[in-house]
C-alpha positions as CSV (number, residue, x, y, z in Angstrom):
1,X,0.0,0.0,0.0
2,X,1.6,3.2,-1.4
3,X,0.5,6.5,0.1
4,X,1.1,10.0,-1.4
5,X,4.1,10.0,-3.9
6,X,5.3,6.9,-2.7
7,X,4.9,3.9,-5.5
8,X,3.9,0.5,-3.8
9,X,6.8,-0.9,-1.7
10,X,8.8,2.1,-1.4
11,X,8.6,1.7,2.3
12,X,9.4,-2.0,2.4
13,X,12.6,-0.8,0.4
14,X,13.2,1.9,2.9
15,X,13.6,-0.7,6.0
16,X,15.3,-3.1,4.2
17,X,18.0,-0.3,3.2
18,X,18.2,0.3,6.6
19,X,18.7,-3.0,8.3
20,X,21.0,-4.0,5.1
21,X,23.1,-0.6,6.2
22,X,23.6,-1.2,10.2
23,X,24.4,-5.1,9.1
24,X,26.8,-4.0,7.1
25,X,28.2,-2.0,10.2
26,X,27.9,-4.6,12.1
27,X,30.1,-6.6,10.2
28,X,32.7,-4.1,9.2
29,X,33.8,-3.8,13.5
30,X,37.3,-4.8,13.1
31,X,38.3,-7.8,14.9
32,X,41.1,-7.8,17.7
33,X,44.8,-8.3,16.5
34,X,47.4,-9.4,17.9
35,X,48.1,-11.2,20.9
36,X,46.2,-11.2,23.7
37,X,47.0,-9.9,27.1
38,X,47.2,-12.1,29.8
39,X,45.0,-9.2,32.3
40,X,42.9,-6.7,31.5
41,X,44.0,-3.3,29.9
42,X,41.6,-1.4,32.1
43,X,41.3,-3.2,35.8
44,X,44.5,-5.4,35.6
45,X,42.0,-8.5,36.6
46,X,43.7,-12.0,35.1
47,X,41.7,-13.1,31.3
48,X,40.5,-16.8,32.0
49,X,42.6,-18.8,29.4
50,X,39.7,-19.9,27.4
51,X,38.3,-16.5,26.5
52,X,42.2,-15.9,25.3
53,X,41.8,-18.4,23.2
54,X,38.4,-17.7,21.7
55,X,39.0,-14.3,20.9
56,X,42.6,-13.9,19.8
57,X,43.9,-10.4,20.5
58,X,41.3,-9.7,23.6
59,X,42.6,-7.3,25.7
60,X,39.6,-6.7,28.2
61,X,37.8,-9.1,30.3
62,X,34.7,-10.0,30.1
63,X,33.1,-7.6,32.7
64,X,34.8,-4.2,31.2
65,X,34.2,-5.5,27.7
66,X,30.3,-5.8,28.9
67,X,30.5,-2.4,30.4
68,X,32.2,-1.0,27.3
69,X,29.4,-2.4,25.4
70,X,26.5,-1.2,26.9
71,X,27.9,2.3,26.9
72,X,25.4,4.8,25.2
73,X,26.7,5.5,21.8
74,X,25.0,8.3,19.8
75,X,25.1,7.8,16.2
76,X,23.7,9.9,13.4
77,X,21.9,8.9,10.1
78,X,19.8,6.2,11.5
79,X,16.7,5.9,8.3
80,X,18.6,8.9,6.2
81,X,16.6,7.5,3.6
82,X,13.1,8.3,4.4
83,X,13.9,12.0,6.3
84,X,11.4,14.4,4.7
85,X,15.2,17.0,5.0
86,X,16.5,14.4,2.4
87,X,13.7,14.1,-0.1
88,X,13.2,18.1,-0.2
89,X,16.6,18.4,-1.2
């Protein structure tokens, strides 16, 4: 169902661009290199063995790594796509 300008599945397209775009972000995180440390860069607590050996190059444990990822992290151009700004330029 189209509505307005729009022809029929232009908002289908418009998610799927979306979700296709943050996957490919997703994917692009770069890896760690290297060797991995034996205790954490940031609390100096020991890395258990096996997560060493998981995840070459790991240089946080398990609980900073957690906290680092659940940090808030603002990013603009979620949907660029379908922003009324973009389509009036």
């Amino acid at each position: 169902m189209a509505g307005g300008w729009t022809r029929d599945g232009a908002v289908s397209e418009q998610i799927e661009a979306s979700i296709s775009d943050e996957l490919a972000r997703l994917k692009a995180r770069r890896a760690p290199e290297g060797e991995s440390l034996t205790h954490c860069a940031e609390c100096e607590e020991p890395i258990p063995e096996a997560r060493r050996r998981a995840i070459p190059g790991v240089k946080l444990c398990i609980d900073c790594m957690a906290e680092r990822d659940s940090a808030f992290q603002a990013r603009g151009g979620i949907n660029r796509r379908g922003s009324k700004d973009s389509q009036l330029k």
